[in-house]
C-alpha positions as CSV (number, residue, x, y, z in Angstrom):
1,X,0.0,0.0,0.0
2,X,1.5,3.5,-0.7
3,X,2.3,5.5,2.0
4,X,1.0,9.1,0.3
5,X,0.4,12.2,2.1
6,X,-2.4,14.5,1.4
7,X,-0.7,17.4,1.6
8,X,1.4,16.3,-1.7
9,X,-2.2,16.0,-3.3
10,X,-2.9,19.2,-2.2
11,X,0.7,20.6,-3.6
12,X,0.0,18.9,-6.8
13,X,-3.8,20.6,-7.4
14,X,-2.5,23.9,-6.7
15,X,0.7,23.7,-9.3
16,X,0.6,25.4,-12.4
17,X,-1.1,23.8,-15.0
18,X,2.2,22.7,-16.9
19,X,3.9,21.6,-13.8
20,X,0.8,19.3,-12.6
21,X,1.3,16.6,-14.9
22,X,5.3,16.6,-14.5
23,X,4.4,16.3,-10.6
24,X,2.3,13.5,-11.0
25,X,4.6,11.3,-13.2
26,X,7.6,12.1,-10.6
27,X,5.6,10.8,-7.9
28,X,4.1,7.7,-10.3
29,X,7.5,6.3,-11.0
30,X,9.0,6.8,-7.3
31,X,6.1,5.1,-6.1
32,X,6.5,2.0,-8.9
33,X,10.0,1.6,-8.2
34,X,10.0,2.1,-4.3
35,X,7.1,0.8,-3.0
36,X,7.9,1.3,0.4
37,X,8.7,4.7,-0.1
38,X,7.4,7.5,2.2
39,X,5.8,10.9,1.5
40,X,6.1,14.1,3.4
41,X,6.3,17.8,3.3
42,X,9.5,19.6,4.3
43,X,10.3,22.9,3.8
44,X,7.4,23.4,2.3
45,X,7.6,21.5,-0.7
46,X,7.4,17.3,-1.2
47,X,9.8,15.0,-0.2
48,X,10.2,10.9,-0.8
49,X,11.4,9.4,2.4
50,X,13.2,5.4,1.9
51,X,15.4,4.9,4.9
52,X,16.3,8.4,5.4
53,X,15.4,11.3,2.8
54,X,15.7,10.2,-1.1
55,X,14.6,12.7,-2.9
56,X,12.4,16.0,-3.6
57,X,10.2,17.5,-6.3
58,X,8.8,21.6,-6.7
59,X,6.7,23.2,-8.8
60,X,7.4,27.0,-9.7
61,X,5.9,29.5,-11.9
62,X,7.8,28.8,-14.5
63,X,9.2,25.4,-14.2
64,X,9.6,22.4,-11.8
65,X,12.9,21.1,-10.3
66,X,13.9,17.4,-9.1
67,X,16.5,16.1,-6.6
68,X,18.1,13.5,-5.5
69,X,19.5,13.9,-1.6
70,X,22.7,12.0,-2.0
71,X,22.5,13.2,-5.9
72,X,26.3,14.2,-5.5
73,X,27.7,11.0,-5.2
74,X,25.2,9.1,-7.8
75,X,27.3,7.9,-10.6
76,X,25.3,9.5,-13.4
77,X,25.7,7.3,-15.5
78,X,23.9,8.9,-18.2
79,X,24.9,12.1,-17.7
80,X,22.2,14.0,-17.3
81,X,22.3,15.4,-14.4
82,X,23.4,18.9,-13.6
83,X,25.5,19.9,-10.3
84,X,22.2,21.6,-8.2
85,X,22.6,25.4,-7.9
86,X,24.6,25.9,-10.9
87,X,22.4,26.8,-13.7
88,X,18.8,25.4,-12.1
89,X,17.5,24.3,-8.5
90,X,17.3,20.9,-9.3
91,X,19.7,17.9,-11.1
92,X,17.7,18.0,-14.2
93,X,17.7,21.6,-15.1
94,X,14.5,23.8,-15.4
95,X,11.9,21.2,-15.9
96,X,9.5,22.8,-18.1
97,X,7.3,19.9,-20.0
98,X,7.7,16.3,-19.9
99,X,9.9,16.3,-22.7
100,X,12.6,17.7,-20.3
101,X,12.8,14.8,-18.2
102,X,15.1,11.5,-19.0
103,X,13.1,8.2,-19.9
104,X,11.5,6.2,-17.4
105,X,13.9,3.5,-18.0
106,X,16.4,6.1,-17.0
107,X,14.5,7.9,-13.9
108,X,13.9,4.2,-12.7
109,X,17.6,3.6,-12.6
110,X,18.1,6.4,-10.8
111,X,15.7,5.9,-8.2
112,X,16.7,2.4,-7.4
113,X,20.2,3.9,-7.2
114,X,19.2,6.3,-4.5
115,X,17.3,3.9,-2.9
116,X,20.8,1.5,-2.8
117,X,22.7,5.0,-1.2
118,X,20.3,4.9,1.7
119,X,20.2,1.3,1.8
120,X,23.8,1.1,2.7
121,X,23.5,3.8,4.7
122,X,26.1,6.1,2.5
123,X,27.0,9.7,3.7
124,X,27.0,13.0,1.8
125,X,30.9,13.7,2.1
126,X,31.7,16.6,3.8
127,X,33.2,19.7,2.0
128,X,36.0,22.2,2.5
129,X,34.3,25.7,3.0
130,X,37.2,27.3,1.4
131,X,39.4,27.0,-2.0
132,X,43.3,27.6,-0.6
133,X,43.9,31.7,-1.6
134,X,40.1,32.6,-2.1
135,X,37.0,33.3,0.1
136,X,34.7,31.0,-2.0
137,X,32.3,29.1,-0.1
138,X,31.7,25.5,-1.1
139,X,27.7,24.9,-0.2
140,X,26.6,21.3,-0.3
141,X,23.7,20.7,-3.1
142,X,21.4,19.8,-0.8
143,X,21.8,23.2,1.1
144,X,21.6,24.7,-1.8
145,X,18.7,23.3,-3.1
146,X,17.0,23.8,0.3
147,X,17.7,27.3,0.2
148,X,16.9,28.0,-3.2
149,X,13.0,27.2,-2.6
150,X,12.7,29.8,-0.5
151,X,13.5,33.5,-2.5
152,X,13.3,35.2,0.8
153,X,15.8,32.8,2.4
154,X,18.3,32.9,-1.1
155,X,18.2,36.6,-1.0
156,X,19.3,37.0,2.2
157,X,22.3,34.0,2.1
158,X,23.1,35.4,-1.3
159,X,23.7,38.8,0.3
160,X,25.4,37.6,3.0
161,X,29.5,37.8,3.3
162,X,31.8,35.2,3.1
163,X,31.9,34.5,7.3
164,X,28.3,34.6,7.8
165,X,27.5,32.2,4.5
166,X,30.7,29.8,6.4
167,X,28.5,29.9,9.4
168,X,25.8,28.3,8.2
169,X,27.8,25.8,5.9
170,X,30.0,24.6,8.5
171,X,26.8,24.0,11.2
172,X,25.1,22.0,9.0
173,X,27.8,20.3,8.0
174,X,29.2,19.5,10.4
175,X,26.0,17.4,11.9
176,X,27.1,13.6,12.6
177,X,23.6,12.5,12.3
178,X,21.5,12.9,9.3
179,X,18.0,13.8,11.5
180,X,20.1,16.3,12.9
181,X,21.8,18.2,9.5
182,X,18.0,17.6,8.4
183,X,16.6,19.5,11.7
184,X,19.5,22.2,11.3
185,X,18.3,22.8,7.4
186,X,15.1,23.3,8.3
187,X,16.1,26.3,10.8
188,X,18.6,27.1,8.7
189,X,16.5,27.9,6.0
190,X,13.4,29.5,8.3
191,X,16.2,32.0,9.6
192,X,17.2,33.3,6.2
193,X,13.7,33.9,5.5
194,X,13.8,36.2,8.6
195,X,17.0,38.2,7.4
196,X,19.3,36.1,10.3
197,X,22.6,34.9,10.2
198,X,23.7,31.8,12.2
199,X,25.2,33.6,15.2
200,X,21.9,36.3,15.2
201,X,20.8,35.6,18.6
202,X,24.7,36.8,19.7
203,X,24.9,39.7,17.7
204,X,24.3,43.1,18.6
205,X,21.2,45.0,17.5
């Protein structure tokens, strides 16, 4: 039996028209190919639970994004997936019809690849926060992504400097457990919507 959530029904009716259809088929083939998978809402937008968090779908105005959790250490193996805050929010691009999506055959492999990630229990390797002689800050795609589907909370981490985007990279990653980075996402991304930086309750008004 499918373990849906009515909130995702709920998501899905009040898409936009073009996105509506690409929602459904998403959530079709996850459902085929994981039956035991889980749905829920996080961050406002849906999520596919299988042993820990799998993957995420959102609709937009203009398009709708996909992505994988562990999506940067998948193999790819058909090479279409793109690195998630690059040039779109999800791993395949600005979804804008059907026609933008890979096969079945291919989003099937995928899936049970995911699903084989969490199986074994696989962690999202942790990332330097700085290149040697620059300032850049490396942000994890699943931050990013996180982030990203909230234009309050992008504006303010995109306006941020270098220190207080580290903050917030560092804190999450450095979370041992995966309910914990998850729970620190969350905040993290509800106190960029509110214009706050990781330290905010120590800073001086």
């Amino acid at each position: 039996m499918a373990k849906t959530d009515k909130r995702i029904d709920t998501y899905i009716g009040k898409a936009q028209p073009f996105a509506q259809p690409i929602l459904n088929h998403l959530r079709s083939i996850i459902h085929t190919t994981c039956p035991d998978v889980q749905e829920t809402m996080k961050w406002s937008f849906p999520h596919f639970d299988y042993k820990g968090i799998m993957c995420s779908m959102a609709g937009f105005k203009a398009h709708c994004a996909f992505t994988f959790w562990k999506g940067s250490v998948m193999k790819d193996t058909h090479k279409v997936m793109e690195k998630v805050g690059q040039t779109a929010m999800g791993q395949f691009g600005k979804i804008t019809s059907m026609e933008d999506l890979p096969s079945e055959k291919v989003l099937t492999e995928y899936i049970k690849e995911a699903m084989k990630l969490n199986e074994e229990g696989t962690k999202i390797p942790r990332r330097k926060t700085t290149k040697p002689g620059t300032k850049t800050v490396e942000i994890p795609d699943y931050m990013m992504a996180a982030i990203r589907k909230n234009s309050k909370s992008l504006e303010t981490f995109e306006n941020f400097p270098y220190s207080k985007k580290k903050d917030y990279v560092e804190w999450i990653s450095e979370a041992k457990q995966e309910a914990t980075r998850e729970k620190r996402l969350g905040t993290t991304v509800e106190w960029l919507a509110e214009g706050k930086s990781r330290n905010w309750k120590y800073e001086k008004c």
